[in-house]
C-alpha positions as CSV (number, residue, x, y, z in Angstrom):
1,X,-36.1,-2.0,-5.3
2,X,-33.5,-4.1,-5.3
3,X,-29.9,-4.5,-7.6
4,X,-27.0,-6.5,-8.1
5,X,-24.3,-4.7,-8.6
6,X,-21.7,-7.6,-10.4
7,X,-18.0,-6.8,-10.2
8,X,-16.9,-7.9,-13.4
9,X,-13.5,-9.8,-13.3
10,X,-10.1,-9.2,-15.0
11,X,-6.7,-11.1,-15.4
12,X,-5.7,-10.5,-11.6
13,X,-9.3,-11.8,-10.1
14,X,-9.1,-14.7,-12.5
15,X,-5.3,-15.5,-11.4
16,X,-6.7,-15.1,-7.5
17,X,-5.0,-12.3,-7.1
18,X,-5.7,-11.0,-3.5
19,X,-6.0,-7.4,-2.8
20,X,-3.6,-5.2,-0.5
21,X,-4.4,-4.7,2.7
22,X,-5.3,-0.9,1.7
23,X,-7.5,-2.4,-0.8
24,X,-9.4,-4.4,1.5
25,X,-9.7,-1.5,4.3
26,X,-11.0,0.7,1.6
27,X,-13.6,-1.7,0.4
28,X,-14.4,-2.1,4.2
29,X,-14.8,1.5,4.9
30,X,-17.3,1.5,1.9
31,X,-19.2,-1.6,3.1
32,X,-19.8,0.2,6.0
33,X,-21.3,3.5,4.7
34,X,-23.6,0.7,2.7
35,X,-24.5,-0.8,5.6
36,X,-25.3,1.8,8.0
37,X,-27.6,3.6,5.1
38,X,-29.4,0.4,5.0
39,X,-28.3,-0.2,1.3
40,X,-26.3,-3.3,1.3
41,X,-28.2,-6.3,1.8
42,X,-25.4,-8.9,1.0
43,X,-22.3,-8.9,-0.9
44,X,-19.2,-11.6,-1.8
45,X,-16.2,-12.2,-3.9
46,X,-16.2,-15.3,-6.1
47,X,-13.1,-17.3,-6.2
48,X,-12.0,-17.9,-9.9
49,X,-13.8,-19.0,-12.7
50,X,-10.9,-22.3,-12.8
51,X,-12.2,-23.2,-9.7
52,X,-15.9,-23.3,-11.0
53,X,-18.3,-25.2,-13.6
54,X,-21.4,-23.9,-16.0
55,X,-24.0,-26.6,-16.6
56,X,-25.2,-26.1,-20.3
57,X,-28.8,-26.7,-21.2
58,X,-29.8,-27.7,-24.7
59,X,-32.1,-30.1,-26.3
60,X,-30.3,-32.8,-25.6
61,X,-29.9,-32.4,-22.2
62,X,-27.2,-30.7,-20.3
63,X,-23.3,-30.6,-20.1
64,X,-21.4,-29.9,-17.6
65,X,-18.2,-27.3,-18.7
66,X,-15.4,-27.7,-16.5
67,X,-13.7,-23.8,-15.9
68,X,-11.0,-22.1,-16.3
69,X,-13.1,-19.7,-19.0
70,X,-11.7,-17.9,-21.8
71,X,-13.4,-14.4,-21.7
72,X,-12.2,-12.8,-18.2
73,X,-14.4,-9.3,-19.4
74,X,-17.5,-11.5,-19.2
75,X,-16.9,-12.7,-15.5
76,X,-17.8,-11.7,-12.5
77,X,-15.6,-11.5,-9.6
78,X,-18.2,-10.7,-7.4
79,X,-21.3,-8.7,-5.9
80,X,-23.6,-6.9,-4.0
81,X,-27.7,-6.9,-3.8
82,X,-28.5,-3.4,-2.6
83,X,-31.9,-2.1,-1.8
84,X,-32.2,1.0,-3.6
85,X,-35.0,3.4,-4.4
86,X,-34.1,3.8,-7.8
87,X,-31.2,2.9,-10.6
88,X,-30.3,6.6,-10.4
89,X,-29.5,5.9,-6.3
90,X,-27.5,2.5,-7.2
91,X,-25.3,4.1,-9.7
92,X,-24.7,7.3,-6.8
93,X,-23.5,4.3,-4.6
94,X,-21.2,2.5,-7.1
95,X,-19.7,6.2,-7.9
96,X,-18.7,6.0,-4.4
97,X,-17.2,2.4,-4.8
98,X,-12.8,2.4,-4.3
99,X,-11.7,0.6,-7.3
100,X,-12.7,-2.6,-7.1
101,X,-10.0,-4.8,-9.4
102,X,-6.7,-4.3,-9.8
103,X,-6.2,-4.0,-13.4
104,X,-6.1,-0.8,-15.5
105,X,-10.0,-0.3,-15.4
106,X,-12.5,-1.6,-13.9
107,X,-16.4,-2.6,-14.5
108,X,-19.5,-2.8,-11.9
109,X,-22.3,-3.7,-13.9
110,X,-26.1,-2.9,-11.9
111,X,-28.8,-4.9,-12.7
112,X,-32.4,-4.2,-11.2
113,X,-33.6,-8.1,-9.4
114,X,-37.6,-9.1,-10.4
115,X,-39.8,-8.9,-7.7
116,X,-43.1,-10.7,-7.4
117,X,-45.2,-7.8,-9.0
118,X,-43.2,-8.1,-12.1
119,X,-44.0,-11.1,-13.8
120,X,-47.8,-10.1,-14.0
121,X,-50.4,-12.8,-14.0
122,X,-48.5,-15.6,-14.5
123,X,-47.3,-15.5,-11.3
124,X,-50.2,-16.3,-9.4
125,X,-51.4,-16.4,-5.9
126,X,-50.1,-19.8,-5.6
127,X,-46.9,-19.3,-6.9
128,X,-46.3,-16.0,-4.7
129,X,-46.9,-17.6,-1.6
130,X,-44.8,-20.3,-2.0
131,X,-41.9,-17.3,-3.3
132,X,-42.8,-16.0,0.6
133,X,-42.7,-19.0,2.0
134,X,-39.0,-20.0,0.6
135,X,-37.8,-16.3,1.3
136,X,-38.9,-16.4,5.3
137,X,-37.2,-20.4,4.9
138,X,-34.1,-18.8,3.4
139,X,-34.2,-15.6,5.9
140,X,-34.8,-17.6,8.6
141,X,-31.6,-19.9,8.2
142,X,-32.9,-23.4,7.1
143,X,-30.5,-25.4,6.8
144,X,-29.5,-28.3,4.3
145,X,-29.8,-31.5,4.8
């Protein structure tokens, strides 16, 4: 199964704050145990929400909202996808995680991702192979253009 695990943001990660140098060797040292138990299958910070845009659907059409946004508790500051055998085994890892943000507490929200066999019939042959297809694309390293 696979999760993302969703660092939520605070005042510092929405300023840019950068982390120490200790706070980037620790997060290393745990990216490592992740990777060498096969767990971590990618991961990134996101640079702040001012530097960013959300495109608004609705039934006129959509609008684009320019960032900075207001509510820094319902950011994210960045993530993981893990490959886990259960929730139970993700929320073991994040246990392990060093404190991701700077500010007084700190928030990794997991989230199990679909896979084809959840969306039942709807999802038909068709529409699974072309899901292979653009995974092996994407795996493979097609690039844009």
């Amino acid at each position: 199964m696979r999760f993302m695990v969703m660092v939520h943001a605070d005042a510092d990660t929405e300023a840019g704050v950068m982390p120490t140098e200790a706070e980037f060797a620790a997060m290393g040292a745990f990216n490592e145990e992740l990777v060498k138990a096969g767990v971590m299958k990618s991961g990134d910070g996101l640079h702040p929400s001012a530097r960013g845009a959300r495109v608004v659907f609705d039934g006129k059409g959509t609008r684009v909202i320019d960032g900075p946004f207001t509510e820094s508790k319902e950011l994210i500051a960045g993530f993981w996808i893990w490959e886990c055998a259960s929730l139970e085994e993700a929320v073991d890892w994040a246990r392990r995680c060093p404190k991701p943000t700077n500010g007084p507490q700190s928030t990794l929200e997991i989230r199990r991702v679909y896979e084809a066999e959840d969306f039942g019939e709807s999802f038909t042959p068709e529409l699974r192979e072309q899901e292979e297809r653009l995974r092996e694309q994407i795996e493979g390293g097609v690039k844009r253009g």
